[in-house]
C-alpha positions as CSV (number, residue, x, y, z in Angstrom):
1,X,0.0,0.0,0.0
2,X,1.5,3.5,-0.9
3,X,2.0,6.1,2.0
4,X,-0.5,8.3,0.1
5,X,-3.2,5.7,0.1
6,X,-3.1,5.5,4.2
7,X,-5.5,7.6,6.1
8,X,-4.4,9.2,9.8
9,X,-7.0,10.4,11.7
10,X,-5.3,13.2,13.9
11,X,-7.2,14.2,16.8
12,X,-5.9,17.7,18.2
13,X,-7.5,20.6,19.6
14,X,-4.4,22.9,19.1
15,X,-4.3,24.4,15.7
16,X,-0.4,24.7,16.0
17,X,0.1,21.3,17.1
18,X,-2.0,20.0,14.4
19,X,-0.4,22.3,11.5
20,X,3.1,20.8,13.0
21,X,1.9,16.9,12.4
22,X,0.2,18.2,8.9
23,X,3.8,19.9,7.9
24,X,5.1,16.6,8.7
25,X,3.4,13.8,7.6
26,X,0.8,15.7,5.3
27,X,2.8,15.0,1.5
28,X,2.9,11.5,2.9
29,X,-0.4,10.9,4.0
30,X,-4.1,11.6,3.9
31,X,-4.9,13.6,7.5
32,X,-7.9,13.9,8.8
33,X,-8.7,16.3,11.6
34,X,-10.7,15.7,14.8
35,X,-10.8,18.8,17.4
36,X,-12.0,16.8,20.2
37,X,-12.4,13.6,21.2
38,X,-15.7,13.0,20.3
39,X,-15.5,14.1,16.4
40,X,-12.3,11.6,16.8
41,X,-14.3,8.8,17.6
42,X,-17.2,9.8,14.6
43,X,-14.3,10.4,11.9
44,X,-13.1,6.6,13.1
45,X,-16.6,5.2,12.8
46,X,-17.2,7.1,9.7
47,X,-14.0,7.0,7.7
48,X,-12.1,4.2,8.8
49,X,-8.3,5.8,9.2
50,X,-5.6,3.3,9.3
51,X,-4.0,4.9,12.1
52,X,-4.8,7.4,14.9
53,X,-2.5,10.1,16.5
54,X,-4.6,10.9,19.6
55,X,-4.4,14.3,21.6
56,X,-4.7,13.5,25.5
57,X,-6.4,16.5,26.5
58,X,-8.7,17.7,24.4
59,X,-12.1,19.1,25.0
60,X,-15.6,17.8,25.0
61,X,-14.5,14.5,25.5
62,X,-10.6,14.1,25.9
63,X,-8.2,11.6,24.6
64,X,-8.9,8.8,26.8
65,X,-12.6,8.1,26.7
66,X,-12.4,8.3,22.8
67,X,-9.7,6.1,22.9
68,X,-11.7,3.8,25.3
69,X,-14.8,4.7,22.7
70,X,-12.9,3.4,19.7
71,X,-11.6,0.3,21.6
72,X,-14.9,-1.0,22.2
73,X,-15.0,-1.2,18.2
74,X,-11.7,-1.7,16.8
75,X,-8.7,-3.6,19.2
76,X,-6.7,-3.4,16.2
77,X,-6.3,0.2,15.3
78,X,-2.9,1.8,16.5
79,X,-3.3,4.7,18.3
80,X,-0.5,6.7,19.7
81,X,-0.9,9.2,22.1
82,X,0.8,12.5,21.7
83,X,0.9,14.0,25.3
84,X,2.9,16.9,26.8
85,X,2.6,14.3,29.7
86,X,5.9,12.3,29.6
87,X,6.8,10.8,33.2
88,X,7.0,7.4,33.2
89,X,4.0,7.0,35.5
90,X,2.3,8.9,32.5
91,X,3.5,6.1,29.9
92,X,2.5,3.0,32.0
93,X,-1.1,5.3,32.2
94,X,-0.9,5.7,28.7
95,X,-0.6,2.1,27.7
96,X,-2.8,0.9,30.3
97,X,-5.9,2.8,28.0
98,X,-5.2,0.5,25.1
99,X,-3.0,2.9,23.3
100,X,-0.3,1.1,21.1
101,X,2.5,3.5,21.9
102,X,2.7,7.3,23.0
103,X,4.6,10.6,21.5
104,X,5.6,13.1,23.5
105,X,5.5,17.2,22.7
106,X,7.2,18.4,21.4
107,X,7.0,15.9,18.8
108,X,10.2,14.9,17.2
109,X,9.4,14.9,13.5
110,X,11.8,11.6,12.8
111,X,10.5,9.5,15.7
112,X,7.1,10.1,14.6
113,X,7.5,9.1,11.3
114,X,9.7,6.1,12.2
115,X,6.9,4.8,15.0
116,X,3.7,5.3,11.7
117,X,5.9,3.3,9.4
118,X,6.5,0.7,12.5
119,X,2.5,0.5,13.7
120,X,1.8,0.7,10.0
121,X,3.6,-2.7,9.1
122,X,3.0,-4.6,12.5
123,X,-1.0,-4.3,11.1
């Protein structure tokens, strides 16, 4: 499957954040755009991205409960938390919600890519 053919659904209510990830991964793939949780989990049902980069804190419903939301319909979907939140308490949280890995902010552009193309071809 080409890069360009793969749908991430990025779920991020800070227009910065989210015009970072799109400057980074945005010639390579197709980005959809969630501002909270809930739209998050309504773009997953509705669209079917291949991968997720989910926003902890977010409002309306944050990144937890729509990762807990799209659990209950997909166990296979990566989703990777991108958290300003990087203790290691945080990470053991993290993974404990059914997230398949976690990026913290600031995001480092080459990690990010390198952990897509790594969730991408463990599917």
């Amino acid at each position: 499957m080409e890069t360009n053919d793969i749908t991430i659904l990025v779920a991020e209510d800070d227009e910065s954040n989210y015009l970072l990830i799109k400057s980074i991964l945005g010639r390579e793939y197709k980005l959809l755009h969630a501002w909270n949780g809930e739209e998050a989990v309504e773009l997953f049902i509705s669209d079917k991205p291949e991968l997720i980069l989910m926003d902890i804190k977010m409002p309306v419903v944050d990144g937890y409960e729509a990762t807990k939301r799209i659990r209950d319909i997909s166990e296979s979907i990566p989703i990777i938390a991108v958290t300003a939140y990087a203790f290691e308490e945080d990470e053991a949280r993290i993974m404990g919600f059914g997230f398949s890995g976690y990026m913290s902010k600031p995001i480092n552009r080459i990690k990010l890519k390198e952990m897509i193309v790594d969730m991408l071809a463990s599917r």
